[in-house]
MMTF fields as JSON, N, C-alpha, C and O atoms, coordinates in Angstrom:
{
  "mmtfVersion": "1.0.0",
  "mmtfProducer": "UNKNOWN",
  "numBonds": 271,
  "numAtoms": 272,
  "numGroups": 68,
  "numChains": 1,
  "numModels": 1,
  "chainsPerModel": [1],
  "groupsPerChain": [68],
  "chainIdList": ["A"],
  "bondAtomList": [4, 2, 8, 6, 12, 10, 16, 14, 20, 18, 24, 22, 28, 26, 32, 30, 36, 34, 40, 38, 44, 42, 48, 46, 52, 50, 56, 54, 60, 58, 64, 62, 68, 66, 72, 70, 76, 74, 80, 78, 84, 82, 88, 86, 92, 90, 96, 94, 100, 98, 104, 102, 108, 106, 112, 110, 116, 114, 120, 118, 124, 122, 128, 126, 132, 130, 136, 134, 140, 138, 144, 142, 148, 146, 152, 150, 156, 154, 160, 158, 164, 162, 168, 166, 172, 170, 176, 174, 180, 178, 184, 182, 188, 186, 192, 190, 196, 194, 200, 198, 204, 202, 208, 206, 212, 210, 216, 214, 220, 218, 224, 222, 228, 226, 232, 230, 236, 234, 240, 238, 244, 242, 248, 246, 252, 250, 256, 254, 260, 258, 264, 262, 268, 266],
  "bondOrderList": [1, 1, 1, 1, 1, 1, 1, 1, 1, 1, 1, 1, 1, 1, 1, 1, 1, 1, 1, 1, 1, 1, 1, 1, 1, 1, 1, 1, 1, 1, 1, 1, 1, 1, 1, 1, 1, 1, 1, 1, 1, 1, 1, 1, 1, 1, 1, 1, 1, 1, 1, 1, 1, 1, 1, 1, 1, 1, 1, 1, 1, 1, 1, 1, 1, 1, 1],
  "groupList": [{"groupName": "UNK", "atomNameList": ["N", "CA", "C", "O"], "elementList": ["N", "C", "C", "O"], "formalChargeList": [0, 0, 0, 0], "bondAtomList": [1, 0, 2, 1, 3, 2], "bondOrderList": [1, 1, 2], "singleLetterCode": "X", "chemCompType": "L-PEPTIDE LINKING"}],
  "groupTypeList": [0, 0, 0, 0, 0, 0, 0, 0, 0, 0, 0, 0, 0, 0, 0, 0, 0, 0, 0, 0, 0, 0, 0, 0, 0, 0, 0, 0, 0, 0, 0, 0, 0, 0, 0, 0, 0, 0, 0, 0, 0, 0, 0, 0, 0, 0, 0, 0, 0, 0, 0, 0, 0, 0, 0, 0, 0, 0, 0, 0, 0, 0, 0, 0, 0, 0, 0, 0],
  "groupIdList": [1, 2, 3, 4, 5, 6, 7, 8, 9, 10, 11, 12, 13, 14, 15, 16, 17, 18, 19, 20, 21, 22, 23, 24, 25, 26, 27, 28, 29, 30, 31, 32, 33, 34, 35, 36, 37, 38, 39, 40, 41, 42, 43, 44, 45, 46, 47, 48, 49, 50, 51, 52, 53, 54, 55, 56, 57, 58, 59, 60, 61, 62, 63, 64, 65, 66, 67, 68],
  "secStructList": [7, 7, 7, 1, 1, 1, 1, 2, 2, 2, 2, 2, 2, 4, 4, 4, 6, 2, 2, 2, 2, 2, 2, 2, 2, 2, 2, 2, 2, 2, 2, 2, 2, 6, 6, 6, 1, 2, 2, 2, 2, 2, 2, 2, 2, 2, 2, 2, 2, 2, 2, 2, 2, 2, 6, 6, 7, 7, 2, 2, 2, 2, 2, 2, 2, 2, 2, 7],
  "xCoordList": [16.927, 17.02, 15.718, 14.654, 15.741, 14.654, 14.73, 15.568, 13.521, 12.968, 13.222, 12.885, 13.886, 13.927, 12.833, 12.857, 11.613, 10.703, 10.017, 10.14, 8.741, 7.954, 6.994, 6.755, 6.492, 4.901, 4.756, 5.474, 3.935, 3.712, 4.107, 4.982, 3.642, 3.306, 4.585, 4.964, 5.353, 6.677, 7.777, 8.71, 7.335, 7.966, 7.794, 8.712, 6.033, 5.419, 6.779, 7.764, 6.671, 7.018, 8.241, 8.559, 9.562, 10.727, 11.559, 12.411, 11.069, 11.665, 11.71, 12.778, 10.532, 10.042, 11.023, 10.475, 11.8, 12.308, 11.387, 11.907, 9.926, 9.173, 8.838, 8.815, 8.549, 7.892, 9.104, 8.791, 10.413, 11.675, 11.377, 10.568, 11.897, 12.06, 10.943, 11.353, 9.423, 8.902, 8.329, 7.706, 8.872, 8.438, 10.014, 9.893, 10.742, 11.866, 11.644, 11.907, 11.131, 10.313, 9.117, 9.206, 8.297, 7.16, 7.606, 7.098, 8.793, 9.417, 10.112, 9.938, 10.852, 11.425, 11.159, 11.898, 9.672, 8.89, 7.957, 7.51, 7.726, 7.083, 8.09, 7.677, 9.43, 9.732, 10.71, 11.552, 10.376, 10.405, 9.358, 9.577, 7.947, 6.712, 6.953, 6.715, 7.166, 7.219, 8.735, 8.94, 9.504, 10.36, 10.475, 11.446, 8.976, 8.435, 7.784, 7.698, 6.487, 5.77, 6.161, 5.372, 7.139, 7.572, 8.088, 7.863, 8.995, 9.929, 8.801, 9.042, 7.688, 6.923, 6.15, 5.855, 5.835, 5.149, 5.997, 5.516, 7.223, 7.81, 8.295, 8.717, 8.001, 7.899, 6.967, 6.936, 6.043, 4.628, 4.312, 3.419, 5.408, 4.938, 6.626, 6.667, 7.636, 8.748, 8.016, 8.225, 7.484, 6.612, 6.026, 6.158, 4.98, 3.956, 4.547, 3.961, 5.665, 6.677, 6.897, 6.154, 7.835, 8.369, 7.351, 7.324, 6.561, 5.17, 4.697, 4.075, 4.798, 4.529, 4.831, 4.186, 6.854, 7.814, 8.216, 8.776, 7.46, 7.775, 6.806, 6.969, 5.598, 4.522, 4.397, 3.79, 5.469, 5.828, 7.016, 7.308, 7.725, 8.604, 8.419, 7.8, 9.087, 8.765, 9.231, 9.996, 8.936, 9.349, 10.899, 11.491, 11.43, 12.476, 13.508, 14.499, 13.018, 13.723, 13.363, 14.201, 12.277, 11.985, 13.123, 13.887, 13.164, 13.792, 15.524, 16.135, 15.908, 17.302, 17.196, 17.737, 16.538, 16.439, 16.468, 16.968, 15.788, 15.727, 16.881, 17.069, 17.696, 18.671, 20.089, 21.025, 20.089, 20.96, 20.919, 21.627],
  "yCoordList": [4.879, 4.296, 3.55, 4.155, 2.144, 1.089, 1.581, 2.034, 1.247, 1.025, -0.478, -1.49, -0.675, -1.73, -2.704, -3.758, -2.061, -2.588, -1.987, -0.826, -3.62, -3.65, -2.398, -1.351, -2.777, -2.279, -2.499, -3.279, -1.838, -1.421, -2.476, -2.433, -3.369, -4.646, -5.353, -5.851, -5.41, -6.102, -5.101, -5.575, -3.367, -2.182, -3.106, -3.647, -3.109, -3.63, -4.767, -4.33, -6.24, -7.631, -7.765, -8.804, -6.81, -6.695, -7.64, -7.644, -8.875, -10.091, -10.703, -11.162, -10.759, -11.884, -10.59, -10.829, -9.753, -8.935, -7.826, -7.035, -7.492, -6.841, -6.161, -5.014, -7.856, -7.7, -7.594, -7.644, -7.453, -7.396, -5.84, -5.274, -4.723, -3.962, -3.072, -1.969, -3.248, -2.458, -2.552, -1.852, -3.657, -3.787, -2.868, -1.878, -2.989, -2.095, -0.252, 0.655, -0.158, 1.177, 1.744, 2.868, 1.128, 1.196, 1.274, 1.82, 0.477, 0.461, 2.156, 2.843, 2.375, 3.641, 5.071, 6.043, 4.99, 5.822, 6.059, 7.135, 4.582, 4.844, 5.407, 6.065, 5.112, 5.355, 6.865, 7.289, 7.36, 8.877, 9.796, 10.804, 9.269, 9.588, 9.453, 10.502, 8.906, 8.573, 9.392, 9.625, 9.631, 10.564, 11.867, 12.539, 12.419, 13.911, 14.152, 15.284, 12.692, 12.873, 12.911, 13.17, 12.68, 12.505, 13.658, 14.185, 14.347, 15.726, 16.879, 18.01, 16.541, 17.752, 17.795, 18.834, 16.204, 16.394, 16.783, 17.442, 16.304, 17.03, 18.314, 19.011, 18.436, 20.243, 21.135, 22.272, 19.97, 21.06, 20.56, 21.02, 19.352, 19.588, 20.772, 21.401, 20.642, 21.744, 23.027, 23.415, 23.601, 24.712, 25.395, 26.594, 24.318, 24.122, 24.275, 24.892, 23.613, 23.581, 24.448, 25.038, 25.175, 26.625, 27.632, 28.315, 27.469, 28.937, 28.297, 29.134, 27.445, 27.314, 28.035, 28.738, 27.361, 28.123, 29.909, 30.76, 29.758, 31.373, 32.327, 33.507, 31.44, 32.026, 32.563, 33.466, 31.318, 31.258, 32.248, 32.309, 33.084, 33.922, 35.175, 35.993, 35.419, 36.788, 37.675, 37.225, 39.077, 40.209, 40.388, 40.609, 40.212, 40.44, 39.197, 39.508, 37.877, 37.121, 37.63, 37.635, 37.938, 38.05, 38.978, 38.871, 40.324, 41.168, 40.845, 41.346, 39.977, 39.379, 38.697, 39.148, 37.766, 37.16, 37.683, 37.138, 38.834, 39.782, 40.696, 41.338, 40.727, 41.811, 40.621, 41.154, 39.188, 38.536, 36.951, 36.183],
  "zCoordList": [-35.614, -34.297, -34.005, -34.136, -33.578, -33.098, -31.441, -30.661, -31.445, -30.079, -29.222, -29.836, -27.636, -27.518, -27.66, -28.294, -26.793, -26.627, -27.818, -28.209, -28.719, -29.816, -29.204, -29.805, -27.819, -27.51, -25.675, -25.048, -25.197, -24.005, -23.426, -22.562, -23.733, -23.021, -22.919, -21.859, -24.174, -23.809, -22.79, -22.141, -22.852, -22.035, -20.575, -19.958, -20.156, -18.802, -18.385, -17.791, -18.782, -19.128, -19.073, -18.494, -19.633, -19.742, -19.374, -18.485, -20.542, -20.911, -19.58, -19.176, -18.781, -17.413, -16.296, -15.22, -16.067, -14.938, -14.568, -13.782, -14.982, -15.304, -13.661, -13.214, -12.938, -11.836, -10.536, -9.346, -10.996, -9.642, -10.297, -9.563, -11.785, -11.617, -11.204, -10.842, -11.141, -11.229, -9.533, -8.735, -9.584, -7.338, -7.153, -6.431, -7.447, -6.934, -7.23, -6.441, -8.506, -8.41, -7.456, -6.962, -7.29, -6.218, -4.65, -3.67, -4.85, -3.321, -2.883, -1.876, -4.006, -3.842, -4.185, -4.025, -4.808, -4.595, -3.377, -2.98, -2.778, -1.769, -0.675, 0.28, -0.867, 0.459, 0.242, 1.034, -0.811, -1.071, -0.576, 0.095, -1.048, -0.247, 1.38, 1.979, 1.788, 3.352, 4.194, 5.385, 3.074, 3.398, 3.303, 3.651, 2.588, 2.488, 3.007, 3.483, 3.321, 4.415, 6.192, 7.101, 6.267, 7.935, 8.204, 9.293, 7.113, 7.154, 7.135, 7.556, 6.669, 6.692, 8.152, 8.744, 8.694, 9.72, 11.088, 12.01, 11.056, 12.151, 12.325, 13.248, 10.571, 10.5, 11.054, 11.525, 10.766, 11.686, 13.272, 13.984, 13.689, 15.014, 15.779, 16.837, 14.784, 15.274, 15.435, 16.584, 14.99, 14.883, 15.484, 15.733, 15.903, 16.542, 18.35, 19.24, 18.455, 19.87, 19.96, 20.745, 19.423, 19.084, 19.658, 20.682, 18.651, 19.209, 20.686, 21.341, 21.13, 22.162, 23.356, 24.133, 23.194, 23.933, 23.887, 24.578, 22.496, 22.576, 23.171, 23.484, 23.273, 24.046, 25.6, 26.176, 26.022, 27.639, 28.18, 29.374, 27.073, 27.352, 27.672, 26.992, 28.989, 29.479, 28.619, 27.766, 28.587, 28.144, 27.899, 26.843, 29.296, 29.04, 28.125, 27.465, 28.281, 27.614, 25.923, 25.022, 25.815, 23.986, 23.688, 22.728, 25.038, 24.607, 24.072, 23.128, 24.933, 25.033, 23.444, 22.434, 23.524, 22.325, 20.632, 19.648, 20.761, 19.855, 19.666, 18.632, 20.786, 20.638, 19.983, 19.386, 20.161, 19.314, 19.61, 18.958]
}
């Protein structure tokens, strides 16, 4: 079995489509990054709300809350 590509460079170059496929890779990695990064940050401001509200709860609501 041959290899398509001779060497890195013709891998890079991929007969002149080099620069649509590899801007289309960069694009959808970045916007994988930016889709782990946003899910995590509204993870930590959900959280962050939460302990808030749970801070402000009387006794008896925790108690309610806890029982179901």
């Amino acid at each position: 079995m041959t290899p398509y590509f001779q060497n890195l460079a013709d891998f890079i170059y991929m007969n002149g489509h080099g620069a649509y496929v590899w801007t289309c890779y960069a694009l959808v990695f970045g916007a994988i990054v930016l889709m782990i990064w946003y899910a995590k940050s509204e993870r930590t401001k959900t959280i962050a709300k939460l302990s808030t509200q749970t801070k402000k709860l009387t006794n008896k609501q925790r108690q309610a809350l806890a029982k179901g």
